[in-house]
N, C-alpha and C positions, 0 to 999 in steps of 0.2 A: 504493500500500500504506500510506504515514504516512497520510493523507485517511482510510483505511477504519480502521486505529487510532485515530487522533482521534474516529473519528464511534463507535466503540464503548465510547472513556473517557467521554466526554459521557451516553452514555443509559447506561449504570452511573451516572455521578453523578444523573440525574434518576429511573434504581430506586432509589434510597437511599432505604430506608423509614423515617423516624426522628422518625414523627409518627403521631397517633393522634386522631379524633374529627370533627366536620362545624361546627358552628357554637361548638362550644366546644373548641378543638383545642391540643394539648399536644404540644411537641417536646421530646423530651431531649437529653443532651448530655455527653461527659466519658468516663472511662475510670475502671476500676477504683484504678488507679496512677497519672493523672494530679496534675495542682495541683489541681484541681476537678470536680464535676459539677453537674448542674443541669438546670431547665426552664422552657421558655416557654411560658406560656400567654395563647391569643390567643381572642376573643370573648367574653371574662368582660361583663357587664354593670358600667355605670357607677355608680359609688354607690355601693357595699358596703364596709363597715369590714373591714377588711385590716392587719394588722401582723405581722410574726416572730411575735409572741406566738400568733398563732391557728393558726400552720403546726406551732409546737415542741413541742409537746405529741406530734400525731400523729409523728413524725420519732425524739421520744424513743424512743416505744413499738416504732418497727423498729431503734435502734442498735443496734449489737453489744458484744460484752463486756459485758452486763449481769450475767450468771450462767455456772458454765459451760457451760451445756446447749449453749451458742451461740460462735462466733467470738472469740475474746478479743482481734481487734486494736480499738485502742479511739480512736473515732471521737466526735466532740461532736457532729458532723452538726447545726451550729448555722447557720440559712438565713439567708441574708441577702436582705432585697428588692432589685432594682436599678432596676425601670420599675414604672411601671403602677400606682402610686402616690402619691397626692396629698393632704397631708394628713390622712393615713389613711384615704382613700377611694380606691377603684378609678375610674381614671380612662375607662374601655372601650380603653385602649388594648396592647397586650402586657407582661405583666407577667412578667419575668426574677428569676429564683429559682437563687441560687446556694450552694452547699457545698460546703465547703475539703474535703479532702483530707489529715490533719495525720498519717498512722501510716503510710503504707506500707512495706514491707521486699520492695522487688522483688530482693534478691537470693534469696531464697526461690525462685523461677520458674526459676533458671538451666539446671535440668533440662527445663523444661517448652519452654525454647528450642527444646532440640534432638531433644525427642521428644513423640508426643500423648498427651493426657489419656484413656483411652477413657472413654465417657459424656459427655464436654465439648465443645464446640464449637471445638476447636485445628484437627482435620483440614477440619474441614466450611469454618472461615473460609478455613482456607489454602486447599483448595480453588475457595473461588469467588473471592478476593482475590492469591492467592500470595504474600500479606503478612500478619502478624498479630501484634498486641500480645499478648505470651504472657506481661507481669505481670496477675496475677491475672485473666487473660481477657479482658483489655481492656473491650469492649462488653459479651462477654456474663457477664458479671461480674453477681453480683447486687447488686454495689453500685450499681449503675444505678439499682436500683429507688427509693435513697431520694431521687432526683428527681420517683418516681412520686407517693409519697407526700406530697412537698412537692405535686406539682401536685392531687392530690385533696385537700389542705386548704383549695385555694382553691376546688374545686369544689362544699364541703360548704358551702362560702358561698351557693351559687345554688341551694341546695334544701332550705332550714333546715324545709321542711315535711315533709322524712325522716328516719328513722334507720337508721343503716348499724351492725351488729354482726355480729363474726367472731370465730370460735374454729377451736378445735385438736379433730377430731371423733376421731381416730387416728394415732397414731404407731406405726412399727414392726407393724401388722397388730392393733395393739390398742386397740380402739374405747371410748368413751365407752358408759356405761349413760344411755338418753334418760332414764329414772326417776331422775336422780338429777343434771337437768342443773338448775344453779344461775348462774344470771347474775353472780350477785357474787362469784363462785369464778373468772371468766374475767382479771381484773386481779389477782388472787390470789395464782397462780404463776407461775413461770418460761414456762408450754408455752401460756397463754393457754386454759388448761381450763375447762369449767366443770363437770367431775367431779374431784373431789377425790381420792376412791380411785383413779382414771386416772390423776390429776395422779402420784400417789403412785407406781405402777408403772412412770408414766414416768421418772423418775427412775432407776431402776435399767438401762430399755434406754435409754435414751440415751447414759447412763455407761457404759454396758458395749460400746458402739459406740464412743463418745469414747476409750477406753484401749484398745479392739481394734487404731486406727488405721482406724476403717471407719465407716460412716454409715447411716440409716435412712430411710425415707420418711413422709409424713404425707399426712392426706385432712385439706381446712381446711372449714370448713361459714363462710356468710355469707348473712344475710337484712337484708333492707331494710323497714322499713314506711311507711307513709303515702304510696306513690307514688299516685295517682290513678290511676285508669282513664282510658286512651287514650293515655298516654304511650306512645311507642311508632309503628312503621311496618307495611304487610303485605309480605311476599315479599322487596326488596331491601334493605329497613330496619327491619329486624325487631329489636326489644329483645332478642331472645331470644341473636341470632347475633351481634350488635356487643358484649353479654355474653359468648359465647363465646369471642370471637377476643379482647378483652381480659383475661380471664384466659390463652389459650394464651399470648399474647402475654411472660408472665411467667415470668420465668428458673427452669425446673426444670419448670412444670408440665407434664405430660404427659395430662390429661384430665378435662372438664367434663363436672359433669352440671348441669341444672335441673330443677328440683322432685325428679320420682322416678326423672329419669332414667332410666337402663338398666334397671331395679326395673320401669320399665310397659312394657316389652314382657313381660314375662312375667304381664301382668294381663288382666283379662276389659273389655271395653268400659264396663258397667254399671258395674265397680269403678272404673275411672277414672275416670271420667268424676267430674267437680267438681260435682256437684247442688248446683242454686239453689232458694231457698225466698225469696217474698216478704219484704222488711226495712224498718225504719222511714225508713233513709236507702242506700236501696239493695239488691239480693238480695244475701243471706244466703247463703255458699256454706259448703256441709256438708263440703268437702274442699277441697284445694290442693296434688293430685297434678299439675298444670301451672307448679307453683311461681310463680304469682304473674301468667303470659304465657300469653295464646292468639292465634294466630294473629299474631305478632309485636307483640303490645299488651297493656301491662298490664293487668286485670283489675279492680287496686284491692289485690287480696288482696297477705300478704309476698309479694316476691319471695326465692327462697330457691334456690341453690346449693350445690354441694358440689363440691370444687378438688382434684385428687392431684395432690402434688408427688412427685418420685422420690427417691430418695436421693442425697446428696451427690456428685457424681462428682470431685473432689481429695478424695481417701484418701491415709492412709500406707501402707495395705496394695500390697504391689508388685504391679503388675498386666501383663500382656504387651502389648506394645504396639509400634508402628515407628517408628522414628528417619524426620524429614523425608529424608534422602535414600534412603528405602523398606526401609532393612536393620531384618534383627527388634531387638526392645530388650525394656526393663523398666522402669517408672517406679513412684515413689511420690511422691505429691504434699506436698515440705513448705511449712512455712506453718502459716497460722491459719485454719481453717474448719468453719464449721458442723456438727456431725454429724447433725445433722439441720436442712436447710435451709426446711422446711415451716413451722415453729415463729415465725421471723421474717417470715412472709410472710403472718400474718393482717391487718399493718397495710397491706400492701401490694392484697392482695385488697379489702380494703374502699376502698385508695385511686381503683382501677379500678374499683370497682361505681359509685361517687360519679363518678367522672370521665363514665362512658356515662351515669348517669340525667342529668346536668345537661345533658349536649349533647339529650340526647334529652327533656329540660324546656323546652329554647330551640326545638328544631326544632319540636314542637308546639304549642309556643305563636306559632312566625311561621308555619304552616300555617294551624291551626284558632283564633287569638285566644287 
């Protein structure tokens, strides 16, 4: 019986899934409430200029406590390099990206000990682990993500031939007018908008979630350009799905679309369909209702998504719930967090978009030259 316990702690330790990517691969690492978190990233090519400086910029843009709109615990989430460079150049070997930890207040959690969050990952850990770090959600914390973010600043190094942008398309069920989207309105405000009038409404629902003690959801939009055509696999390696699963992959989100998404099943074959017309450096596509992917291969065209995060699940609003030893309870979640968790997560989306184009920049260039 110990033999057959031993042989089932072992392959739980080799399910541990806590890496992401094929030839350019990124492990995270850390806890909400630890001293630190961080990531490794491994297959970076050799050569590339590399410093804090090129990571902190992207890292500012997901910290919290900027405004209120967002978490007020207040984080520098200042990176530090540890490997993998030399000189200020990447040296191809794994390069270790770390950040302190400097605000937590776990005695905020003391409730969340002894009973679950519903909407959050407390029951779900304990059940598969019967262990869990219940400051600020340990893993599934989204302070995880700003590991992410630090690892796709290094990735935006390996494909300086794209541009990766992301906004805030809807908060709270209340969308953006596409007539009035302005690009230099998205570093603007607080929601990462690029409607101004939105920007402005949102203000009032977010605040009005924030002082409820309750929280809101957002849809993120994020396109890419200048990827080449063929970037990209058919069937097991598909741009389209390793795009998918790294945004599910992201704390809160609960569903992708690409290009039109859910929108083309309810369309005519004729209208879908992406009509090509002869072009001086290539065809000319009259649409990009496929957002950018056919057949698991980029096109050339943006690639273009759109991300629903759900609403915050730590509220103060008390919600019914059951204490770990199964008896009924009540919980409200204190603390500092997000009322709308969507908001901080456009730098995060973009840090994944960058993370799969660059692996999938290296996998076709050691395939096809």
């Amino acid at each position: 019986m110990r033999d057959i316990r031993q042989k089932l702690r072992k392959s739980r330790q080799i399910m541990s899934i806590n890496s992401f990517g094929r030839l350019l691969r990124f492990t995270t690492w850390g806890e909400s409430h630890g001293p630190a978190l961080g990531a490794v990233v491994d297959g970076c090519p050799p050569g590339l200029a590399l410093s804090e400086a090129d990571i902190q910029p992207f890292l500012d843009a997901r910290r919290p406590g900027q405004s209120k709109f967002t978490t007020q615990r207040q984080e520098p989430d200042a990176v530090r390099i540890l490997s993998g460079v030399f000189e200020g150049r990447t040296t191809g070997t794994p390069i270790s990206l770390m950040i302190e930890n400097v605000d937590q207040r776990s005695k905020d959690y003391s409730e969340v000990a002894l009973a679950y969050r519903p909407g959050h990952a407390d029951y779900a850990y304990d059940a598969k682990y019967g262990f869990r770090d219940y400051r600020g959600g340990g893993r599934s914390s989204a302070r995880e993500t700003a590991a992410r973010v630090a690892a796709g600043a290094v990735a935006r190094l390996v494909i300086p031939e794209v541009a990766i942008r992301g906004w805030v398309a809807e908060i709270g069920g209340d969308a953006i007018d596409p007539d009035n989207f302005d690009a230099a309105q998205i570093g603007a405000n607080p929601f990462f908008c690029p409607d101004p009038d939105a920007a402005r409404r949102w203000e009032r629902i977010v605040d009005e979630a924030r002082l409820a003690g309750s929280s809101v959801g957002a849809v993120v939009e994020v396109e890419a350009t200048g990827v080449p055509a063929g970037w990209g696999a058919p069937l097991y390696g598909k741009l389209d799905a390793d795009l998918a699963a790294a945004m599910m992959g992201i704390n809160a989100v609960k569903g992708v679309e690409i290009g039109d998404g859910f929108a083309a099943a309810r369309l005519s074959g004729e209208a879908n369909a992406d009509a090509m017309r002869p072009g001086s450096e290539g065809p000319q596509f009259l649409a990009n209702h496929a957002g950018g992917i056919a057949g698991g291969i980029a096109t050339g065209q943006p690639i273009r998504l759109r991300i629903a995060f759900k609403p915050t699940s730590s509220i103060l609003t008390p919600v019914e719930t059951i204490a770990r030893d199964g008896s009924a309870s009540e919980i409200r979640t204190k603390g500092r967090h997000d009322p709308c968790v969507g908001i901080r997560g456009v730098p995060v989306v973009e840090a994944m978009l960058a993370l799969v184009l660059a692996d999938h920049k290296l996998l076709h260039r050691g395939q096809c030259g």
